[in-house]
C-alpha positions as CSV (number, residue, x, y, z in Angstrom):
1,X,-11.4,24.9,11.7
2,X,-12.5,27.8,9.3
3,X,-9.3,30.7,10.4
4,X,-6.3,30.5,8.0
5,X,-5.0,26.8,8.8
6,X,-8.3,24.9,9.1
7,X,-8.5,24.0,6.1
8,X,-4.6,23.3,5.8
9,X,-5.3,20.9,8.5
10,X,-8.7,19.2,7.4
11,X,-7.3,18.2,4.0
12,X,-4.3,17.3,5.8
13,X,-6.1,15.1,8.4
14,X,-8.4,13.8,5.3
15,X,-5.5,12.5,3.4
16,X,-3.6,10.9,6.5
17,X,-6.7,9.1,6.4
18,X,-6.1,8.1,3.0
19,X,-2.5,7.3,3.5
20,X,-3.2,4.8,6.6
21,X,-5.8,2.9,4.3
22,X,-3.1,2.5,1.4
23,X,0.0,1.2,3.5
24,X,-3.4,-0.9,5.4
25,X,-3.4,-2.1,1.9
26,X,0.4,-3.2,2.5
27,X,0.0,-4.6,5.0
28,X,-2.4,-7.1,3.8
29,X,-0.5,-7.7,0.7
30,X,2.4,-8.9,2.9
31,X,-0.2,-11.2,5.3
32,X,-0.4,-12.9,1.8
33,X,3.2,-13.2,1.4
34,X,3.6,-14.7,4.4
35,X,1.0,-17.4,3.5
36,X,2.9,-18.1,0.3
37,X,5.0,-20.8,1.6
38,X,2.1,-22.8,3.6
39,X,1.2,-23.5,-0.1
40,X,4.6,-24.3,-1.3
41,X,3.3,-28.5,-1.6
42,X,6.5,-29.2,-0.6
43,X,6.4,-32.8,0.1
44,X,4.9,-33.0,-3.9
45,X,8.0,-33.8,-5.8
46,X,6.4,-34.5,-9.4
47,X,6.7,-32.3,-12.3
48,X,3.5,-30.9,-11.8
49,X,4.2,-30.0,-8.1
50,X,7.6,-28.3,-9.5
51,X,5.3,-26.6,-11.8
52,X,2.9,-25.5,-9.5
53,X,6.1,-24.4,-6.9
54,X,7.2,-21.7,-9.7
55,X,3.7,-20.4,-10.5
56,X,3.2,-19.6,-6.8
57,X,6.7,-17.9,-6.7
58,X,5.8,-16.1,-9.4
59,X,2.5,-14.5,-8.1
60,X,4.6,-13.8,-4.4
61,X,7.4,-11.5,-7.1
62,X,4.8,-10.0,-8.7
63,X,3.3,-9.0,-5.1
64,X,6.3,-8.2,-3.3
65,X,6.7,-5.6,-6.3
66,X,2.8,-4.8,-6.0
67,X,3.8,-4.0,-1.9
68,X,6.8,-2.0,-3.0
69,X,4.7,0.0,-5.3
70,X,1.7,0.2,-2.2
71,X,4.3,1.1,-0.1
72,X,5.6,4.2,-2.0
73,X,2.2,5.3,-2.8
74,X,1.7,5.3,0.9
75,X,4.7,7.5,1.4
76,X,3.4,10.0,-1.2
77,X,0.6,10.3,0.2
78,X,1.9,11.2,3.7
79,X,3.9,13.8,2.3
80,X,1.2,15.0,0.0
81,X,-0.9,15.1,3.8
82,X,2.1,17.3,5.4
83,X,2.3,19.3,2.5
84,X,-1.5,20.0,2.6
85,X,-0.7,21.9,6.2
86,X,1.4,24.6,4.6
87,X,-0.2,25.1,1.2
88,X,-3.2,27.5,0.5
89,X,-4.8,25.6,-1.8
90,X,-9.0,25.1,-2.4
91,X,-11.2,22.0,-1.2
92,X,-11.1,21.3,-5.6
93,X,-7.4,21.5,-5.7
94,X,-6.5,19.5,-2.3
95,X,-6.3,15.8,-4.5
């Protein structure tokens, strides 16, 4: 992979590889959402069960957010990895 686009196509296959871990990352982050409501307590109607119901809906915004942000990261990477295919650029300038 040394003749003019080897090295176009090693950074770009390097950071596919990076771009699958990060929406992996995403993925996981929704696995957690889903769990969310099998620790909802439900059937605990006290003030402390109400209490406890908004603190986990809380944490699932803040990480439905957290996915969004995974999520976009993911697609910038991806298009940093396609970009990597036509550029010219060094192994020190690839990231």
């Amino acid at each position: 992979m040394d003749d003019i686009w080897g090295g176009g196509l090693r950074a770009s296959l390097e950071v596919q590889r990076v771009a699958r871990k990060v929406e992996q990352c995403a993925g996981m982050v929704d696995e957690i959402l889903d769990r969310f409501h099998d620790i909802q307590m439900v059937d605990w109607q006290s003030a402390a069960g109400r209490a406890y119901r908004d603190a986990v809906s809380l944490q699932a915004v803040a990480a439905r957010r957290a996915v969004e942000r995974i999520r976009e990261a993911a697609a910038a990477v991806a298009a940093h990895a396609n970009a990597a295919l036509t550029s010219d650029c060094s192994p020190g300038d690839r990231f």
